[in-house]
PDB file of N, CA, C and O in Angstrom:
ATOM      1  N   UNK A   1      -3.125  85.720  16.630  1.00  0.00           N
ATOM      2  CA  UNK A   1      -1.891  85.166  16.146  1.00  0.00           C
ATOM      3  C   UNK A   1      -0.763  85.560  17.089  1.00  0.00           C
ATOM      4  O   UNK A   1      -0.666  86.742  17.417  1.00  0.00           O
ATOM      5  N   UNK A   2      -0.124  84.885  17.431  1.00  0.00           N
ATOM      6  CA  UNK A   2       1.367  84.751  18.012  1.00  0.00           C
ATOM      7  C   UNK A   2       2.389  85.856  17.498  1.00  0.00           C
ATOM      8  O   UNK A   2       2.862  85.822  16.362  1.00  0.00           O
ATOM      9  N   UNK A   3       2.621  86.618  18.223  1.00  0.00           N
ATOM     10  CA  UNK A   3       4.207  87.574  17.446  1.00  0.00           C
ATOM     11  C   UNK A   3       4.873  87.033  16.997  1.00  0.00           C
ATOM     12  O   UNK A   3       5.450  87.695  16.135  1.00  0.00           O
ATOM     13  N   UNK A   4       5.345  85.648  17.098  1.00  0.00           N
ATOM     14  CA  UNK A   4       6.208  84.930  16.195  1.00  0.00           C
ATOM     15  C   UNK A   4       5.705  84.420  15.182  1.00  0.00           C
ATOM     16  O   UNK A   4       6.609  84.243  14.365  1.00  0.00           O
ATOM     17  N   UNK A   5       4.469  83.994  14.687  1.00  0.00           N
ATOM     18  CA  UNK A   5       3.933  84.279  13.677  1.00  0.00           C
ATOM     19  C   UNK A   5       3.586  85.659  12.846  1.00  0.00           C
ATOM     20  O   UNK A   5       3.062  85.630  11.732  1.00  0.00           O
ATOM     21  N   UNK A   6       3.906  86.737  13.459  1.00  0.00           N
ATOM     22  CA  UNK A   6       3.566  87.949  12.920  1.00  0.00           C
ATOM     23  C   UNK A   6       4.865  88.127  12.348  1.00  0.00           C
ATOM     24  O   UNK A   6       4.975  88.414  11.156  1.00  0.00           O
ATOM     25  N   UNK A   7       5.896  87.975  13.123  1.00  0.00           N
ATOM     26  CA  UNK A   7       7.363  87.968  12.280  1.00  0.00           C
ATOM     27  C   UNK A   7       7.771  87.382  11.310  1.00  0.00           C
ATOM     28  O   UNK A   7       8.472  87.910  10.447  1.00  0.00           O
ATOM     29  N   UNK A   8       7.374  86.144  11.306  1.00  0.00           N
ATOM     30  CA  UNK A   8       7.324  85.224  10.252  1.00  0.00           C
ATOM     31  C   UNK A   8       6.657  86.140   8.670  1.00  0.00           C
ATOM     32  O   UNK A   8       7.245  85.881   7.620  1.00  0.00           O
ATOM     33  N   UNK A   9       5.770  86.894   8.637  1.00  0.00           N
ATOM     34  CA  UNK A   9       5.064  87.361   7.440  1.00  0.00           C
ATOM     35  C   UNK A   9       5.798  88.204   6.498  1.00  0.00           C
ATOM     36  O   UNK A   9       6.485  89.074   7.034  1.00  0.00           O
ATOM     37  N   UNK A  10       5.812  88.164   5.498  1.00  0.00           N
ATOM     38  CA  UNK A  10       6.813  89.028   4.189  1.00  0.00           C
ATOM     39  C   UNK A  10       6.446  90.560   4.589  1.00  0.00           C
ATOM     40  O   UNK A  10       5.411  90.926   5.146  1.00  0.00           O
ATOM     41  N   UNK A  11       7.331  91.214   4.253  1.00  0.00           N
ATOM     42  CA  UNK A  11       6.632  92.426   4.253  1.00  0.00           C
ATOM     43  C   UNK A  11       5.335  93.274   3.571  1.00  0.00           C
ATOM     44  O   UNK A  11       4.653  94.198   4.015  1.00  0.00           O
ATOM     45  N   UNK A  12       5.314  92.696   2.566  1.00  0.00           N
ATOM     46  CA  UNK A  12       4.054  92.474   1.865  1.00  0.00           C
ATOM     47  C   UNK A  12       2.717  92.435   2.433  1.00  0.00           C
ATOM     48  O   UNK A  12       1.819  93.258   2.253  1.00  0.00           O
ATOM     49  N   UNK A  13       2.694  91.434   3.104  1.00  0.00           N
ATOM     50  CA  UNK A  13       1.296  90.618   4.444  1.00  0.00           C
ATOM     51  C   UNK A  13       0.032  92.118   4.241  1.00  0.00           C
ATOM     52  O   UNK A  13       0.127  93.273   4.657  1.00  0.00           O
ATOM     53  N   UNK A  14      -0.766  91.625   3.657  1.00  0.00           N
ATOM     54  CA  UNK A  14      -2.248  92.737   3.936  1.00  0.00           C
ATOM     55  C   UNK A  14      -2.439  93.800   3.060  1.00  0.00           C
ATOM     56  O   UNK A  14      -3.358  94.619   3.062  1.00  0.00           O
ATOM     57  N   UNK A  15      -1.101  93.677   2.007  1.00  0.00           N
ATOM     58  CA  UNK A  15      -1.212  94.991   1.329  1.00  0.00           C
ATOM     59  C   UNK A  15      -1.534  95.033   0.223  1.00  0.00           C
ATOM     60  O   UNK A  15      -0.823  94.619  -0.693  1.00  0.00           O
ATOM     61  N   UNK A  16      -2.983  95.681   0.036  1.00  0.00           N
ATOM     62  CA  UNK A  16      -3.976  95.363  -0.893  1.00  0.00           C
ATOM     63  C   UNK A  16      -3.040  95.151  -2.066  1.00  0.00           C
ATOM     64  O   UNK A  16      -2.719  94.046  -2.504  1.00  0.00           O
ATOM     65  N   UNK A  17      -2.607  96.405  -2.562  1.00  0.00           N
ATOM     66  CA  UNK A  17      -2.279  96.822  -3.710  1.00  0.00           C
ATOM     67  C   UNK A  17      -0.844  96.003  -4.653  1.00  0.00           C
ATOM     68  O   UNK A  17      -0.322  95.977  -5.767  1.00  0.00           O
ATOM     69  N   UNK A  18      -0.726  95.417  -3.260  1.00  0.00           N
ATOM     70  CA  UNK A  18       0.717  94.591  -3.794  1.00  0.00           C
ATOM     71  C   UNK A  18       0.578  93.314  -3.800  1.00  0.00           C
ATOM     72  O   UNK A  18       1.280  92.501  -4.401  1.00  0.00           O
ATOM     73  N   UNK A  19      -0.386  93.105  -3.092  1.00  0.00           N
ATOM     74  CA  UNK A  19      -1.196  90.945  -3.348  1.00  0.00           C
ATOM     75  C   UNK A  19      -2.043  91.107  -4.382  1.00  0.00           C
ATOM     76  O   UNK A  19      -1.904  90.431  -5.401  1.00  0.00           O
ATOM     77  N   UNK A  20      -2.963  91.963  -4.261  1.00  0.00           N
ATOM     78  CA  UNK A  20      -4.245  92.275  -5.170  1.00  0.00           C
ATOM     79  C   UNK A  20      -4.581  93.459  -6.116  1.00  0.00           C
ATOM     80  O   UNK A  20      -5.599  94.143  -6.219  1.00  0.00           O
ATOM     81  N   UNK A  21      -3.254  93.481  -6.851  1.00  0.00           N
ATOM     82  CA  UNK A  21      -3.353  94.638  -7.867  1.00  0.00           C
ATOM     83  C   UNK A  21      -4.734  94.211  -8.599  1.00  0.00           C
ATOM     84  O   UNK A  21      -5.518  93.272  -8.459  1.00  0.00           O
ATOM     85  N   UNK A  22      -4.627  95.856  -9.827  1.00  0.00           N
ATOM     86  CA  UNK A  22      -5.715  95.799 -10.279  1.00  0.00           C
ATOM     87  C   UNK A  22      -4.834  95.009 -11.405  1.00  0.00           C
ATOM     88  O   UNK A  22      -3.665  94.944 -11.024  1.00  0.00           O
ATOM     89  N   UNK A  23      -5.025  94.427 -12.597  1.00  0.00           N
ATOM     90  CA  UNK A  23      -4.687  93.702 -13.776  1.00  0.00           C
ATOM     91  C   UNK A  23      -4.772  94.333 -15.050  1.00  0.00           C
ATOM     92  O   UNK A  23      -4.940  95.552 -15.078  1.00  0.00           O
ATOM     93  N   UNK A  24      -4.711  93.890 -15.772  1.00  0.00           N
ATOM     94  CA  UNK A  24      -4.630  93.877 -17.378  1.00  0.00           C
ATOM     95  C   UNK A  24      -5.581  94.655 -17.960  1.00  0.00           C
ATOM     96  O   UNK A  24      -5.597  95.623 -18.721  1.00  0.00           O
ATOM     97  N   UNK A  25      -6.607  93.759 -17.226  1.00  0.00           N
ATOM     98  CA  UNK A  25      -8.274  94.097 -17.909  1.00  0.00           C
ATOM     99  C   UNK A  25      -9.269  94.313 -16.919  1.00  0.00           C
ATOM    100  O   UNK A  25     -10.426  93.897 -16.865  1.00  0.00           O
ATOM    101  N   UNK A  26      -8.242  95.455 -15.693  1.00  0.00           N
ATOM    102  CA  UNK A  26      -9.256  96.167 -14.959  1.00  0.00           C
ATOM    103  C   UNK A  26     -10.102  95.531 -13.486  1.00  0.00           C
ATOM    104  O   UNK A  26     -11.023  96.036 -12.844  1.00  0.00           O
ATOM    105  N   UNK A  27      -9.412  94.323 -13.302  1.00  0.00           N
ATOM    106  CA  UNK A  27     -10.006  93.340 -12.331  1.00  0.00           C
ATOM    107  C   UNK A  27      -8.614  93.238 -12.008  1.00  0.00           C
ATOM    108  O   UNK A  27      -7.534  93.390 -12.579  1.00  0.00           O
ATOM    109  N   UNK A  28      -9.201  92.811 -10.481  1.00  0.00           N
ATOM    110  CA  UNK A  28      -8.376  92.289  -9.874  1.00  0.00           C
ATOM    111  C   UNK A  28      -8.097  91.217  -9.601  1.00  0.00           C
ATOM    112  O   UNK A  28      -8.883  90.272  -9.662  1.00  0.00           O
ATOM    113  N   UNK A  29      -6.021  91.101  -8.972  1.00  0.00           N
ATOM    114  CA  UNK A  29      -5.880  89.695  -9.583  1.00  0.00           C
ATOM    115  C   UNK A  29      -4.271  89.774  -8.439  1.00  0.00           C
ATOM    116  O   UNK A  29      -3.446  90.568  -7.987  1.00  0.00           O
ATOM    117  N   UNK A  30      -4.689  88.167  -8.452  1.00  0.00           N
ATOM    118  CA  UNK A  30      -3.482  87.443  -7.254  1.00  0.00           C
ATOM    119  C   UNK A  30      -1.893  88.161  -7.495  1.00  0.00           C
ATOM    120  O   UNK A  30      -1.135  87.568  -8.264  1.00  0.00           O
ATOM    121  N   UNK A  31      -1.655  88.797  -7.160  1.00  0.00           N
ATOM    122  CA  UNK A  31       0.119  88.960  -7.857  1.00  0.00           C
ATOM    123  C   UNK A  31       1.509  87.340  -7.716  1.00  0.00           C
ATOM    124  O   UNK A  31       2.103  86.641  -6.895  1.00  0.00           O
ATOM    125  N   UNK A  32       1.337  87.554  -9.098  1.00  0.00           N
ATOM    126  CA  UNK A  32       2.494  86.064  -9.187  1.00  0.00           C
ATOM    127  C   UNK A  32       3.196  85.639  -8.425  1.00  0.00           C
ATOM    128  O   UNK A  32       3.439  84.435  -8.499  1.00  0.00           O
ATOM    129  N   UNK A  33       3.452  85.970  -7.992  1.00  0.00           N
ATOM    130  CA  UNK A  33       4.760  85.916  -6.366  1.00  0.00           C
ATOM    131  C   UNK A  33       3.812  85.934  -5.136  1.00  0.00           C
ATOM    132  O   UNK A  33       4.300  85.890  -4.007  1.00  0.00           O
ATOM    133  N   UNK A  34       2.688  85.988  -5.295  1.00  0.00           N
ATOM    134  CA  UNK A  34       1.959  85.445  -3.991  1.00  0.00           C
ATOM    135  C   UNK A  34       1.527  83.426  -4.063  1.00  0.00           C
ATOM    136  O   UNK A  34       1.256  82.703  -3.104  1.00  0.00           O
ATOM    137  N   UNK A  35       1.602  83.122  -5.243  1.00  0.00           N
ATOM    138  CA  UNK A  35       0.975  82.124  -5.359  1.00  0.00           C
ATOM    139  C   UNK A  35       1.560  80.911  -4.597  1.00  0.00           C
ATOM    140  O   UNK A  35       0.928  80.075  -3.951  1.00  0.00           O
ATOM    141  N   UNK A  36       2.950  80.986  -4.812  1.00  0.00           N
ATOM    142  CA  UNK A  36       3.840  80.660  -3.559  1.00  0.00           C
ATOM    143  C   UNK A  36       3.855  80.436  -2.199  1.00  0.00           C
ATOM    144  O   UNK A  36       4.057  79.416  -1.539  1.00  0.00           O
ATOM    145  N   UNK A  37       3.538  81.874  -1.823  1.00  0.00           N
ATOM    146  CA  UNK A  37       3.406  81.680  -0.582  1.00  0.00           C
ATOM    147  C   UNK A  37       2.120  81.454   0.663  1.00  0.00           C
ATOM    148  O   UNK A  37       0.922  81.704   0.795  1.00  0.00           O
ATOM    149  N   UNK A  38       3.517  80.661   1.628  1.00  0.00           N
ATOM    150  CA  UNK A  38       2.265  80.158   2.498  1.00  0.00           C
ATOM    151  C   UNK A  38       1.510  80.766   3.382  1.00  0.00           C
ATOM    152  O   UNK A  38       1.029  80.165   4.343  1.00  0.00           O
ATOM    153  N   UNK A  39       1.263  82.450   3.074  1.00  0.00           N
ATOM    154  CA  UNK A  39       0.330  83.236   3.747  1.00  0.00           C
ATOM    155  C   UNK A  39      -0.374  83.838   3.042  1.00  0.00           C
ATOM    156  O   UNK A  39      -0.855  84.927   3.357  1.00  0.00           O
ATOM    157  N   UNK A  40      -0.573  83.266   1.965  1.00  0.00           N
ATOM    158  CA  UNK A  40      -1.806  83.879   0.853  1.00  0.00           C
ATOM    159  C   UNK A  40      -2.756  83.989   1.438  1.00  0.00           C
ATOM    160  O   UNK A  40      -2.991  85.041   2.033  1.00  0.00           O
ATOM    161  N   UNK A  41      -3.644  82.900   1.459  1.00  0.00           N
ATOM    162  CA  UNK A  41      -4.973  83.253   2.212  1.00  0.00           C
ATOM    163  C   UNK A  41      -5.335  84.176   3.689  1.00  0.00           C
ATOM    164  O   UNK A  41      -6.358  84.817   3.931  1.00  0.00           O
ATOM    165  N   UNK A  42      -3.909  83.954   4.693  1.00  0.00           N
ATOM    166  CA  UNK A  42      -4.357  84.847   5.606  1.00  0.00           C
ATOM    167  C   UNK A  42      -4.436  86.311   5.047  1.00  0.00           C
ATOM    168  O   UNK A  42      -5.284  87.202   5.071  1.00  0.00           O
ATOM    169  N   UNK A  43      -3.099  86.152   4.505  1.00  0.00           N
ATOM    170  CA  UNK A  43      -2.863  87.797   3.814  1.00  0.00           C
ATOM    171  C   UNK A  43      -4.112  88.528   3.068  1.00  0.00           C
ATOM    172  O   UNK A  43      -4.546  89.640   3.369  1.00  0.00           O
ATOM    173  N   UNK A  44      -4.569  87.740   2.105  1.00  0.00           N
ATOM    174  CA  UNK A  44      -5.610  88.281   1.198  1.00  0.00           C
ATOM    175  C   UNK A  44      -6.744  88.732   1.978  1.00  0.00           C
ATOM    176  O   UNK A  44      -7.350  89.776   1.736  1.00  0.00           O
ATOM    177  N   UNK A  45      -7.087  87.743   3.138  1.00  0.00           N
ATOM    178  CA  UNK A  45      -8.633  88.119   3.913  1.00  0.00           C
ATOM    179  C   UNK A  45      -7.804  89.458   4.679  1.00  0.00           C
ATOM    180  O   UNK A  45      -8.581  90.375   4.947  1.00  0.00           O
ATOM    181  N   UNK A  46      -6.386  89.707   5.063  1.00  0.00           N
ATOM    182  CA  UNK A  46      -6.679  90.965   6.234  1.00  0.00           C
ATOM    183  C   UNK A  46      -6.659  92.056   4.962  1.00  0.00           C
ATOM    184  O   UNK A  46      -7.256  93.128   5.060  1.00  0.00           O
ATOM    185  N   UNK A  47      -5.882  91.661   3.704  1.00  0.00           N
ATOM    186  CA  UNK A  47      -6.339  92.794   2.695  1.00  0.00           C
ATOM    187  C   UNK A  47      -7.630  92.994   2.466  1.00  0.00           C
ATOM    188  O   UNK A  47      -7.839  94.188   2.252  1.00  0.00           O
ATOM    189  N   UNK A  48      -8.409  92.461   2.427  1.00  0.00           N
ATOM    190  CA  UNK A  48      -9.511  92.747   1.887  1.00  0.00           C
ATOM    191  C   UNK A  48     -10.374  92.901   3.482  1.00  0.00           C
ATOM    192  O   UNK A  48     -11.562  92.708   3.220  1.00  0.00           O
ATOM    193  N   UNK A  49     -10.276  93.067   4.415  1.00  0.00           N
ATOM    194  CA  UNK A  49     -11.178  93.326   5.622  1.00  0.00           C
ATOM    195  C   UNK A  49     -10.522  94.900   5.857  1.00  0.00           C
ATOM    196  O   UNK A  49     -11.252  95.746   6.373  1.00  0.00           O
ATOM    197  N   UNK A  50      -9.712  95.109   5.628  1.00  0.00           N
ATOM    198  CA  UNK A  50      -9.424  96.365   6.425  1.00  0.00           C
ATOM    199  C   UNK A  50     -10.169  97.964   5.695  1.00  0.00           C
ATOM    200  O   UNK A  50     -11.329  98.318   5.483  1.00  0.00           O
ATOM    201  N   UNK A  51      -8.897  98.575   5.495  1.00  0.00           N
ATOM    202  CA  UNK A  51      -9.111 100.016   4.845  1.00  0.00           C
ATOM    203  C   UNK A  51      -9.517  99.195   3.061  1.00  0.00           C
ATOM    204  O   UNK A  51     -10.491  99.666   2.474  1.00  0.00           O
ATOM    205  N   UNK A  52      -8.886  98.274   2.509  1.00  0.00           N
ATOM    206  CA  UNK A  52      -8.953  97.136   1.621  1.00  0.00           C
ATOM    207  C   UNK A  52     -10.503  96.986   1.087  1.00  0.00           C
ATOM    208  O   UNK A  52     -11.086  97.222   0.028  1.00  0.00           O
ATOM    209  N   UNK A  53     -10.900  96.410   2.525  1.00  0.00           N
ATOM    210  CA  UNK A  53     -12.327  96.323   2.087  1.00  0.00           C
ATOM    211  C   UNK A  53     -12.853  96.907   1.303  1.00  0.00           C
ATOM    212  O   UNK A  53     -13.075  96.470   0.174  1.00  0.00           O
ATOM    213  N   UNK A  54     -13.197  98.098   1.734  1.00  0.00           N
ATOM    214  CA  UNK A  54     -14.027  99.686   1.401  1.00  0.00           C
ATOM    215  C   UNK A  54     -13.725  99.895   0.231  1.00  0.00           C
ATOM    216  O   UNK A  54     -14.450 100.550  -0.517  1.00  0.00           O
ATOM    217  N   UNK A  55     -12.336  99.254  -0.213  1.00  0.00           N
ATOM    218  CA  UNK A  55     -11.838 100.033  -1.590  1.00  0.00           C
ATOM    219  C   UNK A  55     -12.642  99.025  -2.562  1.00  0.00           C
ATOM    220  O   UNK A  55     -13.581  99.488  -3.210  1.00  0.00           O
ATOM    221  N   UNK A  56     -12.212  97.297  -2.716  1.00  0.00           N
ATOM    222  CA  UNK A  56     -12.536  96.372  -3.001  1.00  0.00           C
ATOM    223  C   UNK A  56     -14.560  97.148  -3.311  1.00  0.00           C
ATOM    224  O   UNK A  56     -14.913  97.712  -4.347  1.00  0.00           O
ATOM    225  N   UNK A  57     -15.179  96.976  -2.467  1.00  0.00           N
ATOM    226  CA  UNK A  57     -16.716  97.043  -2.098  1.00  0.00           C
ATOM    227  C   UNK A  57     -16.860  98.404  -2.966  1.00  0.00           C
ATOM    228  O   UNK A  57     -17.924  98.423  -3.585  1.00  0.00           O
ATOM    229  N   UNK A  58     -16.200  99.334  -3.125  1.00  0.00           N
ATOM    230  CA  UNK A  58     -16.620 100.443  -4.105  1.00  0.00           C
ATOM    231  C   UNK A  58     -16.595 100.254  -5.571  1.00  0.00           C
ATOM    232  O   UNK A  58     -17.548 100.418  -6.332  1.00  0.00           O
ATOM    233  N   UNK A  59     -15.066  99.791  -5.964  1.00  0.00           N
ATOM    234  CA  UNK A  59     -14.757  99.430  -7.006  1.00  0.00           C
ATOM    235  C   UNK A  59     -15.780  98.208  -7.810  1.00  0.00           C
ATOM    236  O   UNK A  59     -15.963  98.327  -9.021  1.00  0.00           O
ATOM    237  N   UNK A  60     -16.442  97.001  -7.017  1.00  0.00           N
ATOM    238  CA  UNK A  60     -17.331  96.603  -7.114  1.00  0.00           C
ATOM    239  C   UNK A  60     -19.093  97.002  -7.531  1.00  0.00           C
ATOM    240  O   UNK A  60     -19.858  96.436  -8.312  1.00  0.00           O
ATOM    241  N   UNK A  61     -19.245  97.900  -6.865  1.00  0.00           N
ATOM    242  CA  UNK A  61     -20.380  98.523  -6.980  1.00  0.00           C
ATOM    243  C   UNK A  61     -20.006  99.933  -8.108  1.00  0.00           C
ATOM    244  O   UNK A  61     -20.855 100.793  -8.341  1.00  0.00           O
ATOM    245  N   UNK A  62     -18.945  99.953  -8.571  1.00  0.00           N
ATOM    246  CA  UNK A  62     -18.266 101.024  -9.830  1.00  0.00           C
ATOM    247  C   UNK A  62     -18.869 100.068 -11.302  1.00  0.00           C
ATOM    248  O   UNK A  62     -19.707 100.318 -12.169  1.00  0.00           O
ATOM    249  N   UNK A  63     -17.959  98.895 -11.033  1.00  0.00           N
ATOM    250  CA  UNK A  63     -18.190  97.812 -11.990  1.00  0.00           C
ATOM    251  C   UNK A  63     -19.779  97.783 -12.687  1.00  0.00           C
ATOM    252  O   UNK A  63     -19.932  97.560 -13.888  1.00  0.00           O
ATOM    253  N   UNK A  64     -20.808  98.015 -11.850  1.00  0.00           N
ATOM    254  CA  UNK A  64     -21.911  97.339 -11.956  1.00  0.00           C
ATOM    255  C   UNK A  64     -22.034  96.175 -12.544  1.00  0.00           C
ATOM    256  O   UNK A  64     -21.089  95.485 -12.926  1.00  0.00           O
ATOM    257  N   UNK A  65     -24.048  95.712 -12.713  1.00  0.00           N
ATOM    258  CA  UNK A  65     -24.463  94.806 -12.940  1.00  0.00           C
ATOM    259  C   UNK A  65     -24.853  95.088 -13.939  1.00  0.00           C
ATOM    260  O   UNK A  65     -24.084  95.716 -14.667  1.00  0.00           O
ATOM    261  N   UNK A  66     -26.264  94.751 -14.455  1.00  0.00           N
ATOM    262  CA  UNK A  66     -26.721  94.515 -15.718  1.00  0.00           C
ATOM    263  C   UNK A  66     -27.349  96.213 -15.922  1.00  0.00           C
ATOM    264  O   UNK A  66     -27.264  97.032 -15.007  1.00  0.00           O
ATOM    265  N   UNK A  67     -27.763  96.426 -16.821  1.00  0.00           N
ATOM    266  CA  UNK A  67     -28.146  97.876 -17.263  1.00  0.00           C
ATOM    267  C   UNK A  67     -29.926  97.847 -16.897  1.00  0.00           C
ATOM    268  O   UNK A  67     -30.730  96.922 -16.780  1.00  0.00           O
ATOM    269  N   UNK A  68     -30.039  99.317 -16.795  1.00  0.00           N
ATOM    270  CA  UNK A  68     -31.022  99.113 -15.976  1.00  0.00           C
ATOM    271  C   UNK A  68     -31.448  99.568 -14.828  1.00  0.00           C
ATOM    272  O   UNK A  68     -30.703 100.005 -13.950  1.00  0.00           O
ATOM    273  N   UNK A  69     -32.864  99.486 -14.748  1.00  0.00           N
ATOM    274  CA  UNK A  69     -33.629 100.624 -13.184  1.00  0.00           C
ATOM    275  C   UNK A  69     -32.895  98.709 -12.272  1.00  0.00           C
ATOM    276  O   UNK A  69     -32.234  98.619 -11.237  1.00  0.00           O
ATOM    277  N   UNK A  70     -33.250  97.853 -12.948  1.00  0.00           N
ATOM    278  CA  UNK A  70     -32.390  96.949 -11.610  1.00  0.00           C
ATOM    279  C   UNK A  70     -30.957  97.096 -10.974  1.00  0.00           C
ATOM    280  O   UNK A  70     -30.700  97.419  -9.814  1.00  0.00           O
ATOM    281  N   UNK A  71     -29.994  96.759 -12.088  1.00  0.00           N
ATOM    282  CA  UNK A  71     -28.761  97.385 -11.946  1.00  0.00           C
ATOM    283  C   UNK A  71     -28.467  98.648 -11.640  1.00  0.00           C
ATOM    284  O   UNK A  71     -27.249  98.773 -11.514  1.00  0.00           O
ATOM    285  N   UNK A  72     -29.134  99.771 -11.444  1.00  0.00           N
ATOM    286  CA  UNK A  72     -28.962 101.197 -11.195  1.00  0.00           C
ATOM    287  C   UNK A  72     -29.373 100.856  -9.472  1.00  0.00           C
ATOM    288  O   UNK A  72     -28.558 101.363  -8.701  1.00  0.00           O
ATOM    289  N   UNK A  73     -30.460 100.112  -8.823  1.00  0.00           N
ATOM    290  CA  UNK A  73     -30.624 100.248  -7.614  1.00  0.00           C
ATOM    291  C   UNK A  73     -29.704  99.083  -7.318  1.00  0.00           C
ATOM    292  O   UNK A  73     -29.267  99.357  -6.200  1.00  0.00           O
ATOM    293  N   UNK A  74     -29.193  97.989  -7.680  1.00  0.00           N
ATOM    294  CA  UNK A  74     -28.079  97.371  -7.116  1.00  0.00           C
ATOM    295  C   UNK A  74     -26.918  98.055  -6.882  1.00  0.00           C
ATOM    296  O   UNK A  74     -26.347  97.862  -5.809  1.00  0.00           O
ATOM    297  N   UNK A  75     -26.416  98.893  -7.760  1.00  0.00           N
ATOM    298  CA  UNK A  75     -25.323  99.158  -7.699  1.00  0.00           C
ATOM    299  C   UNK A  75     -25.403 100.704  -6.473  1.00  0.00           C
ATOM    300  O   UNK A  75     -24.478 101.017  -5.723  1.00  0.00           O
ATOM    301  N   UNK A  76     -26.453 101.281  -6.558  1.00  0.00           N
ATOM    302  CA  UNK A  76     -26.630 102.228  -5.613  1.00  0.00           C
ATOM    303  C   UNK A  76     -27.173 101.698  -3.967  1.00  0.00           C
ATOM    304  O   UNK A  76     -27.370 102.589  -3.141  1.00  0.00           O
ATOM    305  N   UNK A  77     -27.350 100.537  -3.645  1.00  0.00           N
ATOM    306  CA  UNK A  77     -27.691  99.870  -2.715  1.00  0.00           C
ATOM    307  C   UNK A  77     -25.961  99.955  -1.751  1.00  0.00           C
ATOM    308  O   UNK A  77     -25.570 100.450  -0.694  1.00  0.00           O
ATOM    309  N   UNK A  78     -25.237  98.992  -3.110  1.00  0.00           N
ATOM    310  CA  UNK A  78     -23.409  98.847  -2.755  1.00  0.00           C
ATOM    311  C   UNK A  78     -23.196  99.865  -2.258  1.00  0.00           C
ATOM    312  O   UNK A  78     -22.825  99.836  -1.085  1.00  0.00           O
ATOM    313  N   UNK A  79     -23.360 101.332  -3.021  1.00  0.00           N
ATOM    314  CA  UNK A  79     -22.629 102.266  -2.550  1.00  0.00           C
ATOM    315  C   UNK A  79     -23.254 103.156  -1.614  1.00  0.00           C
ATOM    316  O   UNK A  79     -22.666 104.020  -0.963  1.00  0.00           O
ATOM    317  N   UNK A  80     -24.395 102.914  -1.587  1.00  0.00           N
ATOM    318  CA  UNK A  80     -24.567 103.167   0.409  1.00  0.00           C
ATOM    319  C   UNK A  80     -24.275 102.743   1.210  1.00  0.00           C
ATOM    320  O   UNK A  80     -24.167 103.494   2.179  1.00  0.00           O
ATOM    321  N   UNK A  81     -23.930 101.247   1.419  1.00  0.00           N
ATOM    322  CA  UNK A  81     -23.431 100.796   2.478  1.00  0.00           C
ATOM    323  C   UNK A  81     -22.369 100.795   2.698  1.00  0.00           C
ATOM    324  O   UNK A  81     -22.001 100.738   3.871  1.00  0.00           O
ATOM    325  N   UNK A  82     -21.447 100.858   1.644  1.00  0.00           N
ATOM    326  CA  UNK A  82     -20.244 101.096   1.852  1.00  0.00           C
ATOM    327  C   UNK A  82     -20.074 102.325   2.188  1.00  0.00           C
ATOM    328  O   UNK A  82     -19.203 102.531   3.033  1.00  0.00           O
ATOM    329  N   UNK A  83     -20.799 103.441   1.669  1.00  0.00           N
ATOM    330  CA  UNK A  83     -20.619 105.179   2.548  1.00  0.00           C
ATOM    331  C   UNK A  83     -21.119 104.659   3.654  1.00  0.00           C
ATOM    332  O   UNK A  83     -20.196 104.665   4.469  1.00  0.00           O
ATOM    333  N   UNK A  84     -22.456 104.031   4.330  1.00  0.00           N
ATOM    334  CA  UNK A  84     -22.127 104.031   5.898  1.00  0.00           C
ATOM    335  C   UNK A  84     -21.464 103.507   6.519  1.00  0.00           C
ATOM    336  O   UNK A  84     -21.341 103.703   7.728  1.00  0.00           O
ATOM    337  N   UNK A  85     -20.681 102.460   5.661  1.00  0.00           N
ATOM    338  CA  UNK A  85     -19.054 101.528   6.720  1.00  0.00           C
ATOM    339  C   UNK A  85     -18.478 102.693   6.793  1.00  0.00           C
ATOM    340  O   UNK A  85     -18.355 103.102   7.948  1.00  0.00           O
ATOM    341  N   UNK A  86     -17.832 103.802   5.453  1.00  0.00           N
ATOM    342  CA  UNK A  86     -16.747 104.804   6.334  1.00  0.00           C
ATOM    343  C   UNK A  86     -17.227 105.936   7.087  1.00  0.00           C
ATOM    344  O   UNK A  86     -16.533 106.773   7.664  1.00  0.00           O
ATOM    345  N   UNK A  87     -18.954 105.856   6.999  1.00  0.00           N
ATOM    346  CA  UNK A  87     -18.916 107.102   8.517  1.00  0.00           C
ATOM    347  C   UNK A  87     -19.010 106.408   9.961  1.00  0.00           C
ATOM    348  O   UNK A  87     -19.104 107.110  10.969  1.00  0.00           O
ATOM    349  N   UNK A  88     -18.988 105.326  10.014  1.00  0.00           N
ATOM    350  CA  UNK A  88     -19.131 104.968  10.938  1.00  0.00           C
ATOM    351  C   UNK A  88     -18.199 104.735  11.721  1.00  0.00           C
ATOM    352  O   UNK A  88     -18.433 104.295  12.847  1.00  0.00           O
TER     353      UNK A  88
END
């Protein structure tokens, strides 16, 4: 992207916690004042690729799946790989 497109971005731009709070009922969710704007989608993917990611990908694999020796190795599958994204 262009620096003049980088200037162009709210101050906001990438930040998980302020595009993609957690919500009501524990999920996460668009913040109202993003819906507007016309850098949602870039914004949301660099939130969610960065330090974002890792958080997103834990909290996910927190959530689990169904109960269970299946759901017990799904959800422990998530959270290995996500421990080897941050040693790496």
């Amino acid at each position: 992207m262009t620096p003049q497109a980088n200037s162009n971005r709210p101050a906001c731009f990438g930040d998980l916690e302020r595009v993609f709070p957690n919500g009501s009922k524990g999920l996460r969710e668009v913040a109202a004042g993003c819906w507007d704007c016309n850098h949602r989608l870039d914004c949301l993917r660099v939130a969610a690729s960065g330090q974002g990611g890792e958080a997103l990908a834990e909290e996910k694999a927190r959530r689990g799946d169904p109960e269970g020796m299946v759901g017990f190795m799904r959800r422990w599958s998530r959270r290995k790989t996500a421990s080897r994204r941050e040693d790496s």
